[in-house]
C-alpha atoms as one frame of an Amber mdcrd trajectory, in Angstrom:
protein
   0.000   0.000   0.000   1.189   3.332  -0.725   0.451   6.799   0.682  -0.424
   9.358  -1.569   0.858  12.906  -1.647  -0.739  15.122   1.464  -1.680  18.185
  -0.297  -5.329  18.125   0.160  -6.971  20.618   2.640  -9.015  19.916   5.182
 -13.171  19.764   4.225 -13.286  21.608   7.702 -11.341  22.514  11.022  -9.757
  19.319  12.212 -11.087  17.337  14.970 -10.098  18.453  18.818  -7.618  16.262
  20.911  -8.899  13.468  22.731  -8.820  14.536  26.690  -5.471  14.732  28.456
  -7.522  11.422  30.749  -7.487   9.623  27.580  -5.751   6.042  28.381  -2.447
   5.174  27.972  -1.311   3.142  24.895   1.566   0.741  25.352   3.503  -1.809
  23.639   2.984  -5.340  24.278   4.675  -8.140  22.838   3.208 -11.962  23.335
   4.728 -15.071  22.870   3.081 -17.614  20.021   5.240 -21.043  20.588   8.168
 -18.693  19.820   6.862 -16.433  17.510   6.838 -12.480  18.619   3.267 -11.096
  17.918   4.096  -7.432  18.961   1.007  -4.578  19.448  -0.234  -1.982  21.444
  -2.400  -2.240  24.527  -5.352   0.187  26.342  -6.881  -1.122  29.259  -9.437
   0.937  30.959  -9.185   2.300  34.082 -10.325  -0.730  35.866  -7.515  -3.034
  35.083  -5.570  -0.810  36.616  -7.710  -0.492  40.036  -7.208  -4.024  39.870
 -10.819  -4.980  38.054 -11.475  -6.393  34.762 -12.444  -4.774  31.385 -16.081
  -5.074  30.490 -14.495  -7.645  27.346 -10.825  -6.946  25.084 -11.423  -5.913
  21.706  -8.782  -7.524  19.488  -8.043  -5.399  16.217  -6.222  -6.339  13.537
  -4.940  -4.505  10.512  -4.489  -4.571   6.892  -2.590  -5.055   4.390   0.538
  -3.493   4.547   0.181  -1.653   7.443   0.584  -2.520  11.323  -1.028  -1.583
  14.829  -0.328   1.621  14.904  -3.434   1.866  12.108  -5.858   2.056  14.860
  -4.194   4.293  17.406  -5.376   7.838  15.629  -2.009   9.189  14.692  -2.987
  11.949  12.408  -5.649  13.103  15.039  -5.706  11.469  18.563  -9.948  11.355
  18.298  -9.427   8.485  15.550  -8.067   6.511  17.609  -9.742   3.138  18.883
  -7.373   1.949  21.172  -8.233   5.005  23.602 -11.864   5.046  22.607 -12.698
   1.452  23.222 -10.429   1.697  26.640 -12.473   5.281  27.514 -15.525   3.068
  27.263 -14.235   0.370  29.368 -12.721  -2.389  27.066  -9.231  -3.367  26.967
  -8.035  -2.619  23.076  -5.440  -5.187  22.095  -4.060  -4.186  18.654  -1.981
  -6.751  17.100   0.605  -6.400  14.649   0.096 -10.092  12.264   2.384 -12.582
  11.730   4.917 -10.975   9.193   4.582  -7.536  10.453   5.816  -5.880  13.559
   8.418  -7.739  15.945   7.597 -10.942  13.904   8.921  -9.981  10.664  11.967
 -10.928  11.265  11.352 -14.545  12.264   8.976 -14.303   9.282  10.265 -12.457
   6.517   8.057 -14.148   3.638   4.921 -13.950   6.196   2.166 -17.079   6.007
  -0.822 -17.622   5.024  -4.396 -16.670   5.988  -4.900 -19.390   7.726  -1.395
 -20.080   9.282  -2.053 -16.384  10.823  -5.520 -16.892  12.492  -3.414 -19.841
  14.349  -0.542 -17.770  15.487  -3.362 -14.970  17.092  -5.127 -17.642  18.448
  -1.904 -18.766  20.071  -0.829 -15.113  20.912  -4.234 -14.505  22.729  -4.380
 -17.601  24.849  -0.896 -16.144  25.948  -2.593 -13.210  26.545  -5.204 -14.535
  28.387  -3.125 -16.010  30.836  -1.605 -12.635  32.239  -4.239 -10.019  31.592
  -8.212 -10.028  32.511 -10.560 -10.280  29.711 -13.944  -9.616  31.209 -16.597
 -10.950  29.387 -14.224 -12.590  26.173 -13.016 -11.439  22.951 -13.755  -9.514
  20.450 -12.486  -9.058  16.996 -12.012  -6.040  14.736 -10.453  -5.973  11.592
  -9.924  -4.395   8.701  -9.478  -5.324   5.037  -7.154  -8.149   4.682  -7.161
  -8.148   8.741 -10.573  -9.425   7.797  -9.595 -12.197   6.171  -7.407 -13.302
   8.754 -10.477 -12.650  11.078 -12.629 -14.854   9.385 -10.135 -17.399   9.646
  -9.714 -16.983  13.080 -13.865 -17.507  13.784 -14.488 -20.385  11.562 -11.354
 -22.095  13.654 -11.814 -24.221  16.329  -8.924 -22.928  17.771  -9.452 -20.535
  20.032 -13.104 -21.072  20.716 -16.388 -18.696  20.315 -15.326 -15.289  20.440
 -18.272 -12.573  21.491 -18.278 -11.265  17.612 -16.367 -10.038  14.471 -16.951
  -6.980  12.958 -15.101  -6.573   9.822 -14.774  -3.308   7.383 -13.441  -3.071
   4.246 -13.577  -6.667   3.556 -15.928  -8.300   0.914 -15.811 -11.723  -1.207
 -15.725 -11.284  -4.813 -13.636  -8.361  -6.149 -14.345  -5.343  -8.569 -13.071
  -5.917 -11.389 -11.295  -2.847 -11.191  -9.593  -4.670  -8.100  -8.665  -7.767
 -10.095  -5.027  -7.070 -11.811  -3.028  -8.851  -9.562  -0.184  -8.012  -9.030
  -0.313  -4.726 -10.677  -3.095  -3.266  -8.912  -1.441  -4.107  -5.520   2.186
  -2.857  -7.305   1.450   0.740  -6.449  -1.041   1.362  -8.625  -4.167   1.116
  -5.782  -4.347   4.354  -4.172  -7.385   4.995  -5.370  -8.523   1.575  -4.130
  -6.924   1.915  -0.603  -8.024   5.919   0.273 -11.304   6.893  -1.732 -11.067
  10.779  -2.213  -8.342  12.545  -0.195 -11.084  15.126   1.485 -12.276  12.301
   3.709  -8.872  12.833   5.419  -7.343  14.497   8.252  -4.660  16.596   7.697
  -1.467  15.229   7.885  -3.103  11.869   7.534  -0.602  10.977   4.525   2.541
  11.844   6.100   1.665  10.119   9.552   0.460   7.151   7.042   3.792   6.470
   6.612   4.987   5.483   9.404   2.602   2.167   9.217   3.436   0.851   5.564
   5.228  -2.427   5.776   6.209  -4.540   3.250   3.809  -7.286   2.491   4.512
 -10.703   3.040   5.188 -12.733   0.092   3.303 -15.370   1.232   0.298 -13.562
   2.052   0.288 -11.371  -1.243   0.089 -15.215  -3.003  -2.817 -15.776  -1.526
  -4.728 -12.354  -2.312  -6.461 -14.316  -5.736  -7.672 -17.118  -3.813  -9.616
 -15.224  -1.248 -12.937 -15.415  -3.504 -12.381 -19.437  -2.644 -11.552 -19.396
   0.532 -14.397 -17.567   1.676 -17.237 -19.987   1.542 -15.373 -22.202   3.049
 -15.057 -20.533   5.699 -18.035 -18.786   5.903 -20.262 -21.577   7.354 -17.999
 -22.722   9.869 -17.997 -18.899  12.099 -20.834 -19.585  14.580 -20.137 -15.988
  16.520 -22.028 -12.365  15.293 -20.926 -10.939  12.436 -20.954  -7.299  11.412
 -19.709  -6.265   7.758 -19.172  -2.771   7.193 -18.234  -1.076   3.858 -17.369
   2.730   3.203 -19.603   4.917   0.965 -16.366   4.879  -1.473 -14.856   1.317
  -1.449 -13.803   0.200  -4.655 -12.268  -3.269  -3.916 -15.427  -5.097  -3.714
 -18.627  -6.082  -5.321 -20.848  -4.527  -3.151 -24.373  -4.545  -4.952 -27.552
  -5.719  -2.846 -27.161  -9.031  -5.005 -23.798  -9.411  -3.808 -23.949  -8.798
  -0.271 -27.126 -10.906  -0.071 -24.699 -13.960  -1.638 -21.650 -12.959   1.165
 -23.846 -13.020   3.990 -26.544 -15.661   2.897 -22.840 -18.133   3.400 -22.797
 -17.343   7.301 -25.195 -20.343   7.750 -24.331 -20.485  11.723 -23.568 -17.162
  12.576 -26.725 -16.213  14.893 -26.769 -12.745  13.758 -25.629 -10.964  11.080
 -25.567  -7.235   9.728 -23.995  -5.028   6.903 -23.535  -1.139   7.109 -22.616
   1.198   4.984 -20.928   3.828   6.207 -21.107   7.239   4.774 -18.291   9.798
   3.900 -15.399   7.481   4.150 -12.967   5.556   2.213 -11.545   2.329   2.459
  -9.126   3.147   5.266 -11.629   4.042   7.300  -9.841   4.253  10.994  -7.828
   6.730   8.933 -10.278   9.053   7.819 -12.727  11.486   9.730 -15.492   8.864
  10.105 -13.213   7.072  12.220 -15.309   8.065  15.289 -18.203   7.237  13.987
 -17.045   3.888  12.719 -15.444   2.856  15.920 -18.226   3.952  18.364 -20.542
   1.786  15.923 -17.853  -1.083  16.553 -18.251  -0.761  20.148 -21.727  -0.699
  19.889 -22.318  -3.773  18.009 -19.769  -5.578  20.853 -22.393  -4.176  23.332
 -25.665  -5.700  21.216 -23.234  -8.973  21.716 -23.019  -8.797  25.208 -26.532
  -7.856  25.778 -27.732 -10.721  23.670 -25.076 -13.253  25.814 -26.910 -11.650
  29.311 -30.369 -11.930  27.807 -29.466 -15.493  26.728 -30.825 -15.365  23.147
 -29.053 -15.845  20.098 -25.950 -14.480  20.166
């Protein structure tokens, strides 16, 4: 993924800092059977008074990028690492298996599916040190999605409270179908939608996240319109899709969603949004908030379902 050039203004004055009581982020790395799965960590305020967070909210990013995606680094109110901890979850952003600390014992990445087991591994390590409340949740992002996926139609690491996924469909536009060339550097229109949906200084910050892509994931980009049904009736857990107003990677007609979501045979519940005014890096953009408070919402329908003792 590339960043394109940051000359755009702003649509409008830029959005305020987040409190100076906004919770601490942190590094955190966890041990996977020897692989280093670094992140970042929030944990509300009663972790640290010796409680438990009301659930953790596992995110996981994209293609060529890493953690630091969801911690707001254009403009602190984007962040969902402090939002989700704010509201009282502990916000465990990993960087995947390739990326981050892991690279290095990793350098051509793995697959999907080899990922989702490393996280699973990674989180029962987590699991054993820090309080999760009520379980975990995932959120994910475009080829984070994938991996998601993975991870809830594995047996692995058991039920997890739900997955909400943006920015991740089944079948591509064909626009998005030249592999390798549209993933070459030719995809910012794919990746950002129009530049006005940005913060300023979104482009330069942006920066600092690329990463190189794994080899072995990028192999496996062409083979995700497969792997999907397979997967899909396997994830017993909620499931939320969401898609910006301007994604372009996707088929994302009524018809089309209808077929992606009709393949979640044993998922108890599951929604699609659309989400206005954004593009398809959505935790980058100004309807970040907006996006993440709907996020935390939807992990709060999951819990009140769980309490109510309905379908999930």
């Amino acid at each position: 993924m590339t960043a394109p050039a940051d000359t755009t203004p702003p649509p409008g004055p830029a959005l305020g800092p987040v409190p100076d009581s906004a919770p601490a982020v942190r590094p955190v790395v966890l041990d996977a059977d020897g692989v280093q799965v670094s992140g970042l960590l929030a944990e509300p305020a009663a972790v640290a008074e010796g409680g438990a967070p009301r659930a953790v909210v596992v995110a996981i990013h994209g293609r060529g990028m890493c953690a630091d995606y969801f911690n707001g680094l254009a403009d602190p109110v984007n962040s969902l690492l402090t939002l989700g901890a704010r509201l009282g979850h502990t916000v465990l952003a990993l960087d995947r298996p390739g990326y981050g600390l892991s690279a290095r014992q990793l350098p051509d990445g793995l697959s999907l599916g080899e990922q989702a087991d490393v996280l699973h591994t990674a989180l029962a390590a987590f699991a054993l040190t820090h309080p999760t409340g009520a379980g975990l949740f995932l959120a994910a992002h475009s080829d984070g999605g994938k991996v998601a996926l993975h991870m809830a139609a594995s047996e692995a690491g058991g039920p997890f409270l739900g997955v909400d996924v943006n920015g991740c469909g089944w079948q591509y536009n064909p626009e998005a179908r030249h592999f390798p060339d549209t993933l070459g550097g030719g995809a910012s229109r794919l990746n950002w939608g129009p530049l006005h949906l940005y913060p300023p200084g979104t482009f330069r910050a942006s920066r600092t996240l690329l990463q190189r892509v794994p080899r072995h994931e990028a192999a496996q980009t062409a083979s995700w319109p497969g792997q999907y049904p397979r997967l899909a009736g396997r994830i017993t857990d909620p499931v939320r899709l969401t898609f910006a107003e301007h994604e372009l990677w996707w088929r994302l007609g009524d018809d089309d969603l209808a077929a992606m979501t009709a393949l979640l045979t044993a998922a108890p519940h599951v929604t699609v949004e659309r989400l206005p005014a954004a593009g398809h890096n959505i935790s980058l953009g100004y309807a970040a908030p907006a996006h993440h408070l709907r996020t935390v919402a939807f992990l709060e329908e999951c819990l009140l379902r769980r309490r109510a003792g309905g379908p999930r």
